[in-house]
C-alpha positions in Angstrom: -61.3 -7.5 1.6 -59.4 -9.5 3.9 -56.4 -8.3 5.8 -54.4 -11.7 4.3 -55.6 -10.3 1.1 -54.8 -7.5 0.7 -50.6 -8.5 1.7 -51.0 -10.9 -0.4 -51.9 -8.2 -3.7 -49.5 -6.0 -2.0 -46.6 -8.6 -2.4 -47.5 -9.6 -5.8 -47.5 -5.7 -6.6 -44.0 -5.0 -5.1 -42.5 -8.5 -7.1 -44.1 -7.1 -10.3 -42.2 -3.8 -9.9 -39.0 -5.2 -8.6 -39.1 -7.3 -11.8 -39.8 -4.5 -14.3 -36.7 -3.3 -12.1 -34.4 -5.5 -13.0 -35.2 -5.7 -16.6 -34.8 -2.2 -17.0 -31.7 -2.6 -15.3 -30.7 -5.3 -17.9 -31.4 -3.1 -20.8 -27.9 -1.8 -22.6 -27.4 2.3 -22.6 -25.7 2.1 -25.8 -22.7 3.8 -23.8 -19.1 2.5 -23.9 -18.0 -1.2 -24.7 -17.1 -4.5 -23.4 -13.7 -4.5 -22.0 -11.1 -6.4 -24.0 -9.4 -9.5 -22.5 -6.1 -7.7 -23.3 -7.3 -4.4 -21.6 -8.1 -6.4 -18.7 -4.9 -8.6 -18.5 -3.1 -5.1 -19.1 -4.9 -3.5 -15.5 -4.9 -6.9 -13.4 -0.8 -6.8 -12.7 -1.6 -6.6 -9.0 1.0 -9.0 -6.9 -0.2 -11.0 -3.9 2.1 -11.5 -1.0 1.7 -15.8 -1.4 3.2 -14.7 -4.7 -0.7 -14.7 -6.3 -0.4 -12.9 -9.8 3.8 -13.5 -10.3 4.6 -13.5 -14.1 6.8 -16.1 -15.2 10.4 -15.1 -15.4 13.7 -14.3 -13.3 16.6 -11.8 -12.8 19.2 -12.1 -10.7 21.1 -9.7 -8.3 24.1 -9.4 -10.7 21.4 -8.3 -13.5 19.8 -5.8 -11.3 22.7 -3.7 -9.9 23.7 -2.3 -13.8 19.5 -2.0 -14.4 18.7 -0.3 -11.0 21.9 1.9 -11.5 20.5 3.0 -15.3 17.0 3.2 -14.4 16.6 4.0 -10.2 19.6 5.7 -8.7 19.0 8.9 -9.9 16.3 9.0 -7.8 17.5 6.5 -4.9 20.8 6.7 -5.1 23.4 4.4 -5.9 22.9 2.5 -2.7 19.3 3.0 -2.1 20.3 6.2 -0.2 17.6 8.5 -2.0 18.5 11.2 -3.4 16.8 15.2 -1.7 13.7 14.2 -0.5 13.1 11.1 -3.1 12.4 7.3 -0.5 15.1 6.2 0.5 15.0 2.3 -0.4 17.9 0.9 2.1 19.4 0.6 5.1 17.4 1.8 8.5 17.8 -1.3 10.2 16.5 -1.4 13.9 15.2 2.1 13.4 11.6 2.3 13.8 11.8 2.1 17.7 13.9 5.6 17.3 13.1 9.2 17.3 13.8 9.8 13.3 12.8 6.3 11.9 14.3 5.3 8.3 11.4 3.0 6.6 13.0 1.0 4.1 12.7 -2.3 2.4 14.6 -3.8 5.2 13.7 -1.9 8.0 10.1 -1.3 7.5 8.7 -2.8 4.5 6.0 -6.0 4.9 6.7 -8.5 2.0 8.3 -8.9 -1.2 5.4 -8.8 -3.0 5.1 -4.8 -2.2 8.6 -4.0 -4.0 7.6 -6.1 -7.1 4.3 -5.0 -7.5 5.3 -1.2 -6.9 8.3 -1.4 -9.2 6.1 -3.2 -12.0 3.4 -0.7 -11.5 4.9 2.4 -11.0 8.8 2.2 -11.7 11.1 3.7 -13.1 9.4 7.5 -12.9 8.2 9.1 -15.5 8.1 5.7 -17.9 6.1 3.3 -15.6 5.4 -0.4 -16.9 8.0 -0.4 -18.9 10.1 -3.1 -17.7 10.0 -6.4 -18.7 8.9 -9.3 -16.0 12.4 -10.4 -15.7 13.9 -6.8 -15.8 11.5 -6.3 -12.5 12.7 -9.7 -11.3 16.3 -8.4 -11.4 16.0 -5.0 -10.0 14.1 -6.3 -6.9 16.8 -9.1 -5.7 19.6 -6.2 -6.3 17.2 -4.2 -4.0 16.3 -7.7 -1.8 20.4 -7.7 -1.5 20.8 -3.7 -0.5 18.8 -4.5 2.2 21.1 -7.4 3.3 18.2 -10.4 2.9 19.7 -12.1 0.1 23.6 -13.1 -0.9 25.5 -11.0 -4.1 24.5 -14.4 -5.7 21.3 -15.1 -5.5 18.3 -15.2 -8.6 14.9 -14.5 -7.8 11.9 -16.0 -10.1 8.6 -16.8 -9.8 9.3 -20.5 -8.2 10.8 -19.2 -5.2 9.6 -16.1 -4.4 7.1 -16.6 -1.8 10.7 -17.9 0.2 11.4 -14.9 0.8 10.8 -12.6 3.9 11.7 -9.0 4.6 12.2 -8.9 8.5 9.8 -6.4 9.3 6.8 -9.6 8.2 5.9 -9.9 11.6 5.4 -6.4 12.4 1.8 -6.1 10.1 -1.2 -8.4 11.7 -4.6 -8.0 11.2 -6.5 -5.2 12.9 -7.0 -6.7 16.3 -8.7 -3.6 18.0 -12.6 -5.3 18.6 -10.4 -7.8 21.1 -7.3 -5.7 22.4 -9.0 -2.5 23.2 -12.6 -3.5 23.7 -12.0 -2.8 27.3 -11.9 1.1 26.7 -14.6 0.9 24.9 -17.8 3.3 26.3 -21.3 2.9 25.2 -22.2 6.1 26.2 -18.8 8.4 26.4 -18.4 11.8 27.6 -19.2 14.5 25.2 -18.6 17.8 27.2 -17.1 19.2 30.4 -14.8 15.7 30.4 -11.6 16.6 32.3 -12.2 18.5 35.3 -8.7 19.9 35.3 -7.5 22.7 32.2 -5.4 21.1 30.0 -1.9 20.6 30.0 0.4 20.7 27.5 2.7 17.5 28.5 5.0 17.6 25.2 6.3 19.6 22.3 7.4 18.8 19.0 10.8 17.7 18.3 11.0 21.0 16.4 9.3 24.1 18.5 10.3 27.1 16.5 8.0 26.6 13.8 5.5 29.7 14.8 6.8 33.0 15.7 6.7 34.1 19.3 7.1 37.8 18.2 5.3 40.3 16.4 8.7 41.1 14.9 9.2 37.5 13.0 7.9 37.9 9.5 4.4 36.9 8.8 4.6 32.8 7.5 1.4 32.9 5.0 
């Protein structure tokens, strides 16, 4: 048998199984069910930052303070302070470039789209997706207007939401590394004996009395 033959009946072999592979593949388990449209529609609440996936509706700043106040503060304060170790929502402003940075809606936070979609997903604690679209509308411009980026009269909706920026936009770009750092890059880096010197500790923690220096200090399990 030729060599061109025998390729060619090993070929035809392979495509007979992949085929049998694919029809098994095909076959139903008899496990589970189809997924409802409404099931679907009920996970797919996810909130691009072009405003992609907005419901329709609206809710204005004065509608969010009395809604926020009822069904956030406990948690984040009256003023988007936080409350013990809960987020703190507001305030930070021209922070991050300092020791203790306070990441915020206004100070930190990328676009508008990440305080909808979280509140809609997640908010308030404990009874999650239970606001309505225009409750969620409301409570985010009285949170949009904590953070200074919008006046005590303004009304967000689904029309004009992708107007509006949170001032940290600009500080989130694309992973940029395979151009910026290619240079450090090393094809074949140094795996042992690397620094010819013992290290050297050239900074602490801001806090340094975490581990006992003593044998007297009580044991921290």
């Amino acid at each position: 048998m030729s060599k061109s033959l025998k390729l060619l009946i090993c070929a035809a072999a392979i495509a007979v199984v992949s085929a049998g592979a694919i029809a098994q593949s095909s076959k139903k388990t008899g496990l589970g069910r189809e997924a409802l449209p409404q099931e679907v529609a009920a996970w797919d609440i996810d909130i691009r930052p072009d405003g992609g996936g907005l419901p329709v509706g609206r809710g204005s700043v004065k509608e969010g303070e009395p809604l926020y106040l009822e069904q956030c503060a406990s948690c984040h304060g009256e003023f988007g302070e936080g409350v013990g170790r809960w987020p703190v929502l507001a305030g930070g402003h021209g922070s991050l470039t300092h020791e203790g940075p306070e990441k915020t809606i206004g100070s930190f936070w990328p676009y508008t789209s990440t305080v909808f979609d979280y509140v809609r997903r997640a908010m308030p604690f404990g009874n999650a997706q239970s606001l309505t679209a225009d409750q969620t509308y409301a409570i985010t411009a009285y949170l949009l207007h904590l953070n200074d980026v919008v006046d005590d009269k303004f009304v967000l909706s689904n029309e004009n939401f992708p107007k509006v920026k949170l001032p940290n936009q600009a500080g989130f770009y694309d992973d940029d590394r395979e151009s910026t750092e290619k240079h450090f890059w090393n094809k074949s880096p140094c795996m042992t004996n690397c620094k010819p010197a013992p290290a050297k500790v050239t900074a602490r923690a801001r806090v340094i009395d975490v581990t006992p220096d003593t044998k007297d200090t009580p044991k921290v399990d």
